[in-house]
N, C-alpha and C positions, 0 to 999 in steps of 0.2 A: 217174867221179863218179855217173854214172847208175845205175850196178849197183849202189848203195847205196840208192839210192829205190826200188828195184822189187826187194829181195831178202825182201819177203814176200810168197806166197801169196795171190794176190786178184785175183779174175775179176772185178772190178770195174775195174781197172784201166783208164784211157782218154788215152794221151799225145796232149795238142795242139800241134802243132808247125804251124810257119810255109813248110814249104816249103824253108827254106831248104838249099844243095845237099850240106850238112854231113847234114843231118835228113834227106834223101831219098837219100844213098848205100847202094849195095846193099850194103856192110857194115852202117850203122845199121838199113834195113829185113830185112836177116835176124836181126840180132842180137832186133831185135822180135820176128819171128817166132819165133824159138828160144825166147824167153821170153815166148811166150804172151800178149806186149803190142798190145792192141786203138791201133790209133792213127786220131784222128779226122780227117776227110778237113776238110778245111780251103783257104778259095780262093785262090789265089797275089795276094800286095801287094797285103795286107790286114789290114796293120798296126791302122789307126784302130780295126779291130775285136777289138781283142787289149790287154784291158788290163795282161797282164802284161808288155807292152813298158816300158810304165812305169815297172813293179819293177826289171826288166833296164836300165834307163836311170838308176836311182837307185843299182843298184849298180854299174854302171860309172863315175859319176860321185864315189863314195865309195871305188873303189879306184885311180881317179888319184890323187885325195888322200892312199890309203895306200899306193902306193908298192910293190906286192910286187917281191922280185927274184926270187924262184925260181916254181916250182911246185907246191910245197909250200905255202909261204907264202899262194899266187894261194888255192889251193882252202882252205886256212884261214880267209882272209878271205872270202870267197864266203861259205862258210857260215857264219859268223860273222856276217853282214850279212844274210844270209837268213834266219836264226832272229831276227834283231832286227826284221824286217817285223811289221808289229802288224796284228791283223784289223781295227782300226780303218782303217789305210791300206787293205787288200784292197776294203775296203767303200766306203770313199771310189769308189777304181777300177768297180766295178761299179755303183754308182751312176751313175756317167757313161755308161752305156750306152745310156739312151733318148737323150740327147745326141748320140752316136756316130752311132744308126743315127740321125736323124732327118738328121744331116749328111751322113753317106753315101748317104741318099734324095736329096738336094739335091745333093750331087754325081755322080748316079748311076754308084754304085759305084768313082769314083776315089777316090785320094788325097786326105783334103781338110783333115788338120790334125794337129797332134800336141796329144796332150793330157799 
């Protein structure tokens, strides 16, 4: 699924990931490497500060509802539901930021909410 977002040419390129032990296996970190993908260093559970959790939680919550049974289907709907994300929603997200950190100062640097 990934080798379709990064199959153009662009040194601009900068994946943020979470850590998580899917994102830090040394096949996904060579596979970066081989393709030239800068990925940004990022600090372990530290979700509050990542609002595209949010996205990822709307579209999981939208694909209970639709039920895929294959894997076909799974990554159909994914994208399907990810082209339907409006910049109005993104915007909402990033606006919650100075909220974010100001909570994260307050709970210095834990866990401290879902938004």
């Amino acid at each position: 699924f990934i080798e379709n977002t990064f199959d153009t040419v662009n040194d601009n390129w900068i994946y943020m990931q979470d850590n998580a032990p899917p994102h830090t296996s040394k096949y996904s970190m060579k596979w970066f490497k081989d393709n030239n993908i800068n990925v940004l260093k990022w600090p372990a559970s530290s979700p509050d500060l990542n609002p595209i959790e949010n996205l990822w939680d709307y579209i999981d919550k939208e694909l209970k509802k639709l039920k895929p049974t294959n894997a076909g289907q799974l990554q159909t709907m994914i994208e399907d539901l990810w082209i339907g994300v409006t910049a109005m929603r993104c915007k909402k997200l990033v606006d919650t930021m100075p909220r974010r950190m100001k909570q994260c100062i307050l709970a210095r640097g834990k866990t401290f909410s879902k938004y």
